[in-house]
C-alpha positions as a printed Julia matrix, in Angstrom:
400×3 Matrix{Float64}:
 -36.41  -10.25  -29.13
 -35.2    -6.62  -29.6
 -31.87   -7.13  -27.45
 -29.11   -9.26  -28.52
 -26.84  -10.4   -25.57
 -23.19  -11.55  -26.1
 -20.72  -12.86  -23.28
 -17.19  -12.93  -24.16
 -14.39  -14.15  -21.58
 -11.86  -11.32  -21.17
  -8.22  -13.0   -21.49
  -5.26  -12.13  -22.21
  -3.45  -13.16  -25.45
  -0.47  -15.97  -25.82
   2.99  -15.53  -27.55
   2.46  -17.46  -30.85
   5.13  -20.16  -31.39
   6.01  -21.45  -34.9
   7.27  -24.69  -35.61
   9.91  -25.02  -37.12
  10.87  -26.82  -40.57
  14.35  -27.52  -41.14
  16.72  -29.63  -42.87
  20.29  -29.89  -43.83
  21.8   -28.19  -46.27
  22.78  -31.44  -48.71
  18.93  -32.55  -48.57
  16.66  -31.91  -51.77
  15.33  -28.05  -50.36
  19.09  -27.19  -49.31
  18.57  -23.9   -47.59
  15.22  -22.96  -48.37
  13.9   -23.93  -45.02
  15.96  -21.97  -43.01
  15.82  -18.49  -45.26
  11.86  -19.24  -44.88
  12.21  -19.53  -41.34
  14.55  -16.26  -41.02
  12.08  -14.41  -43.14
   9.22  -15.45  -41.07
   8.59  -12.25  -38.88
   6.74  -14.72  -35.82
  10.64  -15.94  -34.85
  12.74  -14.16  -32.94
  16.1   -13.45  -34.63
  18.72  -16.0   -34.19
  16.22  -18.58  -32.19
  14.35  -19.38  -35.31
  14.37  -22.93  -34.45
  13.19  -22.7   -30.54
   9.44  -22.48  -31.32
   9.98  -18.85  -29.66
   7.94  -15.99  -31.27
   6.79  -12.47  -30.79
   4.23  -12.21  -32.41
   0.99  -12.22  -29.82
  -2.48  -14.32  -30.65
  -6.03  -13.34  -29.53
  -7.57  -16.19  -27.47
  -9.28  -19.02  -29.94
 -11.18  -20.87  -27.11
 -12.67  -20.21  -23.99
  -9.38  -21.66  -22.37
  -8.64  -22.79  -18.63
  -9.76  -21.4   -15.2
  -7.85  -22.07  -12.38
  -8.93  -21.92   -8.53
  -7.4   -18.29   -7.03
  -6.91  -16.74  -10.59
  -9.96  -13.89  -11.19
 -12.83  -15.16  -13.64
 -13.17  -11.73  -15.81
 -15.67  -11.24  -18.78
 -17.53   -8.46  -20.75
 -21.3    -8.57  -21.34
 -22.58   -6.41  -24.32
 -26.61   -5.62  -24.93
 -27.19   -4.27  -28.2
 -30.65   -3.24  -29.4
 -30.85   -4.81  -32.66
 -34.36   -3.4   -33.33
 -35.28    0.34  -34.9
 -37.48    1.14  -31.74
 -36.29    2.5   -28.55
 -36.24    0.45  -25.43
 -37.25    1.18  -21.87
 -36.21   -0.11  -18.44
 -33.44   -2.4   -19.33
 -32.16   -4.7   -16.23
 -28.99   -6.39  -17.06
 -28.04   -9.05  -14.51
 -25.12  -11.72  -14.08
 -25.23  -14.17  -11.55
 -22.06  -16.94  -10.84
 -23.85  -20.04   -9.12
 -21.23  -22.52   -8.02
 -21.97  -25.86   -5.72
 -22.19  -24.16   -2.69
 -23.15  -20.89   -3.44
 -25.02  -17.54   -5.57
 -22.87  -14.57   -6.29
 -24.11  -11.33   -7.99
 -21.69  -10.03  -10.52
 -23.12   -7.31  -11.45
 -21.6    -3.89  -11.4
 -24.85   -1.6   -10.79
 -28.47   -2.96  -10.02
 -29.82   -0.03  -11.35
 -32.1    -0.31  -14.32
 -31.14    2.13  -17.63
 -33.8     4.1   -18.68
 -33.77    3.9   -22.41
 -31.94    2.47  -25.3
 -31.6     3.48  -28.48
 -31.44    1.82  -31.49
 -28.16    0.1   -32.86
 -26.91    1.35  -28.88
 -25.76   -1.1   -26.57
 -25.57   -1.28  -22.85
 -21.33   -2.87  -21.55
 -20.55   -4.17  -18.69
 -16.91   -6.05  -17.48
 -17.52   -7.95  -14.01
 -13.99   -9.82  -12.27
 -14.67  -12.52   -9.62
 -11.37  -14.24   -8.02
 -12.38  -18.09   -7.9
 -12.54  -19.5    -4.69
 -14.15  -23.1    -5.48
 -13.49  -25.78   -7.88
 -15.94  -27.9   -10.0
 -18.79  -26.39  -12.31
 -19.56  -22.99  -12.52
 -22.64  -21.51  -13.97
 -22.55  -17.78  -15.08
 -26.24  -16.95  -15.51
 -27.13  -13.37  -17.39
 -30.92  -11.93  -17.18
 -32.35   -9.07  -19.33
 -35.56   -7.58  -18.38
 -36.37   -4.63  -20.87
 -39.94   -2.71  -21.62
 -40.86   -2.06  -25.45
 -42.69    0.91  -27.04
 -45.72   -0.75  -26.57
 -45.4    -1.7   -22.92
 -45.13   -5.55  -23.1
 -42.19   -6.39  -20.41
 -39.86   -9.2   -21.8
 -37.87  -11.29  -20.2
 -34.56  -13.62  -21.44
 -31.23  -15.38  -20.05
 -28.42  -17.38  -21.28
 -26.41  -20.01  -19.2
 -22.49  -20.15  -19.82
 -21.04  -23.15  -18.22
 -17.26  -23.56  -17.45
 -14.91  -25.89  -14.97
 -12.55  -24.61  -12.51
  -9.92  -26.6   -12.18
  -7.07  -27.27   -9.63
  -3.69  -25.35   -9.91
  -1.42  -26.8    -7.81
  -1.49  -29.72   -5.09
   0.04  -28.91   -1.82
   1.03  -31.65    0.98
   2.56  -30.69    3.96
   4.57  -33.02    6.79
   4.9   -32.32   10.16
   8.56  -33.1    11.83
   8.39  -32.95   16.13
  12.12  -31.91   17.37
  13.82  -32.51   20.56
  12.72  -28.81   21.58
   9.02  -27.3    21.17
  10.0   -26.52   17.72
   8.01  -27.84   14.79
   9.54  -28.08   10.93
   7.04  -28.08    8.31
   7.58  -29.22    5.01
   5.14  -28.23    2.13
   5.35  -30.04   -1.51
   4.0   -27.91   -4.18
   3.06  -29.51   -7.53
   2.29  -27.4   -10.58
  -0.53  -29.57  -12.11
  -1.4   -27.27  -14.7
   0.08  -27.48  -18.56
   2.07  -23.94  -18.3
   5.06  -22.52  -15.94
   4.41  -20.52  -13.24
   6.17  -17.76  -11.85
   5.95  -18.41   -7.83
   5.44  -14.94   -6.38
   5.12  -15.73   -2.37
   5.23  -18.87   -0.34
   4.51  -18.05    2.88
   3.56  -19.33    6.06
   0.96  -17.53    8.14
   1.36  -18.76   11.71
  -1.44  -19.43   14.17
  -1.39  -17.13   17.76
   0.85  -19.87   19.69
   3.78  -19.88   16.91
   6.81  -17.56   15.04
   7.64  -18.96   12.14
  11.2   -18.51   10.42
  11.82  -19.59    7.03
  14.02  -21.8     5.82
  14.52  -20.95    2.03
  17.02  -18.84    1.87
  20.98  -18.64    2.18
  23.37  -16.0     2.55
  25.47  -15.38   -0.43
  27.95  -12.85    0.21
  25.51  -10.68    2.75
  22.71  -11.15    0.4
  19.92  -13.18    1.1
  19.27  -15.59   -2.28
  16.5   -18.02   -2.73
  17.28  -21.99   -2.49
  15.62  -22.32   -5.58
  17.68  -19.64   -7.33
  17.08  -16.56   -9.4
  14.85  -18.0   -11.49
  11.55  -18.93   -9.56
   9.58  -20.7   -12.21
   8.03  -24.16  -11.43
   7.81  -26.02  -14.59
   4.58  -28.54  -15.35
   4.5   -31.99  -12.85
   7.67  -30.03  -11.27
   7.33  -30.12   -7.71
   9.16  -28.05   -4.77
   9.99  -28.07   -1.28
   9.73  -25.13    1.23
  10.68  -25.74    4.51
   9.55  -23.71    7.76
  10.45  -24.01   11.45
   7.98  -22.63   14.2
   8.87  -22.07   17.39
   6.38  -21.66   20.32
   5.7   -17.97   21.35
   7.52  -17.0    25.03
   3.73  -17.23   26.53
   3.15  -20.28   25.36
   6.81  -21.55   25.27
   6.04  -23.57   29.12
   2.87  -24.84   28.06
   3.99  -26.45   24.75
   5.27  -29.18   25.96
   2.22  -30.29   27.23
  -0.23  -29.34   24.55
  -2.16  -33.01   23.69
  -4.04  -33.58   20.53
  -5.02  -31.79   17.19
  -2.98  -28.2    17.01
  -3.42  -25.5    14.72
  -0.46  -24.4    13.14
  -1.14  -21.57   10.41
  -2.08  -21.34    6.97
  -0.01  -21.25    3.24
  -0.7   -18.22    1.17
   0.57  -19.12   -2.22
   1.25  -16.31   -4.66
   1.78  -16.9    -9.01
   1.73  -15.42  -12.32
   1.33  -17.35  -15.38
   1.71  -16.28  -19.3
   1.35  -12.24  -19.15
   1.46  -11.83  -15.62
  -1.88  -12.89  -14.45
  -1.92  -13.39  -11.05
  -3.35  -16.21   -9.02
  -3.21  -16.54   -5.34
  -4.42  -19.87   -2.76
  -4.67  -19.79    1.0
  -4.88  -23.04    2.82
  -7.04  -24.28    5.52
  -5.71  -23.95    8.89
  -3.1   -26.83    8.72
  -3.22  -28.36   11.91
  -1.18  -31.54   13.46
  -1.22  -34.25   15.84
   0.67  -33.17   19.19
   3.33  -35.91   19.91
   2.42  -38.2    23.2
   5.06  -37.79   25.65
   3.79  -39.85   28.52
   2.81  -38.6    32.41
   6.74  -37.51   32.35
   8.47  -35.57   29.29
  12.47  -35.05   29.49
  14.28  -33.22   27.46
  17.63  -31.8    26.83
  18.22  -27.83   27.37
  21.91  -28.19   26.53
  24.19  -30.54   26.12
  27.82  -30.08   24.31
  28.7   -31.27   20.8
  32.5   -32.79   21.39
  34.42  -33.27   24.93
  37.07  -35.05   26.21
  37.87  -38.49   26.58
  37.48  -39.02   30.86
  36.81  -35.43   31.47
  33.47  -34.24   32.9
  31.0   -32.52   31.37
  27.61  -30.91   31.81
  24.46  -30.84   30.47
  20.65  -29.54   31.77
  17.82  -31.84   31.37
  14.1   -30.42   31.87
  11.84  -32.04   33.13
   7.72  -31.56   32.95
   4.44  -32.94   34.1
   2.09  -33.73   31.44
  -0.1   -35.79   33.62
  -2.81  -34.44   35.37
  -2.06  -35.08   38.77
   0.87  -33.77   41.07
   4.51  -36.19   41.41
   6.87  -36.3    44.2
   9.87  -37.48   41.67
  13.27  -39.4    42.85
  16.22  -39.45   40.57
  18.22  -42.02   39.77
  21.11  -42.36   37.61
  22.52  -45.72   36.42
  26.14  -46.18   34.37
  25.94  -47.84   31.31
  29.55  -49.03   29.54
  30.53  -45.47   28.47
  28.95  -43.08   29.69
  29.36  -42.44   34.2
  27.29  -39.93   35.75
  28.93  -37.97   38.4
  26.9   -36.86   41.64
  24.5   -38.49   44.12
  21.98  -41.14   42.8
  18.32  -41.39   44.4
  17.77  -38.59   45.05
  14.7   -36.09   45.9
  13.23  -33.72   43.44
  10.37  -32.87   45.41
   6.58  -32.41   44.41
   6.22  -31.25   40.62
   2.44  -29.82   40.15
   0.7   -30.66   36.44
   2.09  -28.91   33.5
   4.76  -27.62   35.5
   8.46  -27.99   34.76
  12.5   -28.2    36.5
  15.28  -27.55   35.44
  18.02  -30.12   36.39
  22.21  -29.53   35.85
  23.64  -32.75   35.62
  27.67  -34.2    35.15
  28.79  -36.67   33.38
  31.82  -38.31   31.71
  32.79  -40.9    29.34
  35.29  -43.5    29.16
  35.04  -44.61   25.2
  35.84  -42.81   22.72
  33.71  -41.95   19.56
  29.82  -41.11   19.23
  27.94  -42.07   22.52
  24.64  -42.6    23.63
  23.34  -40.56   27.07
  21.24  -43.04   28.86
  20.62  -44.29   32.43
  18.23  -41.61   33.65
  15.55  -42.98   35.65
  12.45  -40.87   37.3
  10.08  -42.42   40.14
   6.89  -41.22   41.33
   6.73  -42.35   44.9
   2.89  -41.88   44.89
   1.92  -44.59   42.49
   5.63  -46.14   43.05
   5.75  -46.05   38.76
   9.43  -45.58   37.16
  10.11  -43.73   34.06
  13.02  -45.05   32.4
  14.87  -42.63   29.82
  17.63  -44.16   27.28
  19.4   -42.74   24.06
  17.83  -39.28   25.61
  20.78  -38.1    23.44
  24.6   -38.64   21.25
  27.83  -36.67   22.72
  30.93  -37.2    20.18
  33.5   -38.22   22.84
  37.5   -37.59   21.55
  40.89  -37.36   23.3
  42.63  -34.34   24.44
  45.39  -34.4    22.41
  43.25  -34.58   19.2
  40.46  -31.89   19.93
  43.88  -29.66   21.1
C-alpha cells in the first residue's frame, strides 16, 4: 500500500497521582521519605501524602466509553510512498447492533496527495446505545499508474452503562403523583451531576422537590457539592400535578399513563460532559372502583365536641350513569351532623360533586373519618367508605 492509516481516540488527559512512601521518623530511612516526597514536583504542596498531583498524563489505553458521553477520534492518511496519489476517499463508518452511522466529515474525494502529506480528519458521535461498537474506516485512492486500491481497518470498542436509574411511583389522596428516581453511579470515577430533571408529559406540571430555602436562597438537598461518588446512589424526588384541563378527568384515567421523561446531565475528570434521557416513564393508574371519594378539605386539629367541616368529592368512574343516596353512619367517635339517606341525584360517567359535610367528635386524640356510605338505586349496589381520613381531635382549653 502507498497510504498508511492511523486511528487514535481523542481523550482528554488524567491528573497523575503518586503514591506515597512514608515512614516515621525513628525507622531505618528517618526522613528521607518525606523530603523525597516534598521534592517530588507531581504532589501538591502540603498534601504530599493524599495521592493528589498536578502533574497531567496523556491517555495510556484506549480507556472507557460511556452511553451519552461523545465518542471523538482523529483519523490521519499519510502517503508513505515517493509518488503522488489521486482520488483519495477517506470514509468512517460506526455500526452498532441496531444501526450504520456515517462519521465522516466531507464525502468528497481529495484530488491529490503528495508525498510524506497526509489527509486529517476528527469526527465526534454522542453514544446513544450500549454493547459493541464497530468503527469501520475505508480508503479508496488511485496511483500514478491508474490501478484503484482499496483498504479498511476495524476498531472495536464496548459502550458501557453509566448510571442505573429506577424510579417509584407514589398515588396521593389528590390527583397528584410523587416520583422517586434512584440514581446509581456504576462507573469507577465521580461525577459531577449537572441537571436532574423531569420532563413532564402534556397532562402533568411537575415541581421539584430538591431544594430548600436557606435564608431566601434556594440550596440543593444534596448540598454544595454535587458529586456522586462510585456505587453512591441518590434520591430526587418530584411531584406532578394534573394540568387544570385535565385536572376533572384524572381521576378517572384507567391503565398505563405516561408521565415524562429524566434528562440526566454530568461531567466527569476534565469536564467532559455526558447526558441520558429516559424512555417515557409511564405508570399503572390506581383502580378506584365504579365510585371514587375523596377529600377536598378537611382540617388538621379541632375541638373536642365542636363541629366541623369538611368537602368530600365524589366521581363516576364507571361507565354508566348513578342515581346515588347518601348515608352516613356514627361510629364511636366520630357523629355526623345533618340528614342521613339522602338524594344526590343522577351523576353521568366521569362526572363529579362536590359534597360539604359536618361532623364532630366525642374522643379525644387522632381519629379515623368513616361511616360514609353511597348507593346506586339502579343496580341497588352500596359503596362503603371507612378510614377515608385522620382529624387530630383536642380540647378547647389546650388548642387555646
Amino acid at each position: 500500500y502507498f497510504l498508511i492509516f492511523a486511528v487514535m481516540r481523542l481523550t482528554k488527559p488524567t491528573l497523575f497521582t503518586n503514591i506515597p512512601v512514608t515512614c516515621e521518623e525513628r525507622d531505618l530511612p528517618g526522613n528521607l521519605f518525606n523530603q523525597l516526597m516534598k521534592d517530588d514536583p507531581s504532589t501538591v504542596k502540603g498534601a504530599e501524602t493524599l495521592m493528589l498531583g498536578e502533574m497531567l498524563t496523556l491517555p495510556q489505553n484506549f480507556g472507557n466509553i460511556f452511553l451519552g458521553e461523545t465518542f471523538s477520534s482523529y483519523i490521519s492518511v499519510h502517503n508513505d510512498s515517493n509518488q503522488v496519489v489521486k482520488d483519495i476517499l477517506v470514509k468512517a463508518d460506526l455500526q452498532t447492533s441496531s444501526q450504520r452511522l456515517n462519521l465522516s466529515a466531507s464525502s468528497a474525494a481529495v484530488a491529490e496527495l503528495k508525498p510524506d502529506c497526509c489527509i486529517d480528519d476528527v469526527i465526534h458521535h454522542e453514544v446513544k446505545e450500549i454493547g459493541t461498537h464497530i468503527l469501520v474506516c475505508a480508503v479508496s485512492y488511485t496511483t500514478q499508474t491508474g490501478e484503484k486500491m482499496y483498504f479498511r481497518k476495524f476498531f472495536k470498542f464496548q459502550v458501557l452503562k453509566p448510571l442505573d436509574v429506577k424510579t417509584k411511583f407514589y398515588n396521593a389522596e389528590t390527583d397528584e403523583v410523587f416520583l422517586e428516581a434512584q440514581i446509581q453511579n456504576i462507573t469507577t470515577s465521580p461525577m459531577f451531576m449537572e441537571k436532574v430533571s423531569l420532563e413532564p408529559s402534556m397532562m402533568y406540571n411537575v415541581a421539584e422537590l430538591n431544594t430548600v430555602d436557606t435564608a431566601g436562597e434556594s440550596e440543593s438537598t444534596f448540598g454544595s457539592r454535587t458529586y456522586l461518588q462510585p456505587m453512591d446512589t441518590r434520591q430526587y424526588l418530584y411531584c406532578l400535578k394534573p394540568k387544570q384541563e385535565f385536572a376533572e378527568k384524572a381521576g378517572v384515567i384507567k391503565g398505563v399513563t405516561v408521565i415524562g421523561k429524566l434528562d440526566i446531565v454530568w461531567k466527569t475528570n476534565l469536564g467532559e460532559r455526558g447526558r441520558l434521557q429516559t424512555s417515557q416513564l409511564q405508570r399503572m393508574a390506581p383502580g378506584y372502583g365504579d365510585v371514587r371519594l375523596s377529600l377536598e378539605t378537611i382540617p388538621d386539629t379541632v375541638n373536642l365536641e365542636e363541629p366541623f367541616d369538611i368537602t368530600c368529592k365524589i366521581t363516576n368512574c364507571s361507565e354508566r350513569t348513578m342515581d346515588l343516596v347518601l348515608e352516613m353512619c356514627n361510629t364511636n367517635s366520630i357523629h355526623w351532623c345533618g340528614v342521613s339517606g339522602r338524594q344526590l341525584g343522577k351523576l353521568h360517567p366521569s362526572s363529579s360533586l362536590h359534597l360539604a359535610l359536618t361532623l364532630l367528635s366525642s374522643v379525644q386524640g387522632l381519629q379515623s373519618v368513616s361511616g360514609l356510605r353511597l348507593t346506586d338505586t339502579f343496580l341497588k349496589r352500596t359503596y362503603e367508605y371507612d378510614d377515608i381520613a385522620q382529624v387530630c381531635v383536642v380540647s378547647s382549653e389546650v388548642k387555646q
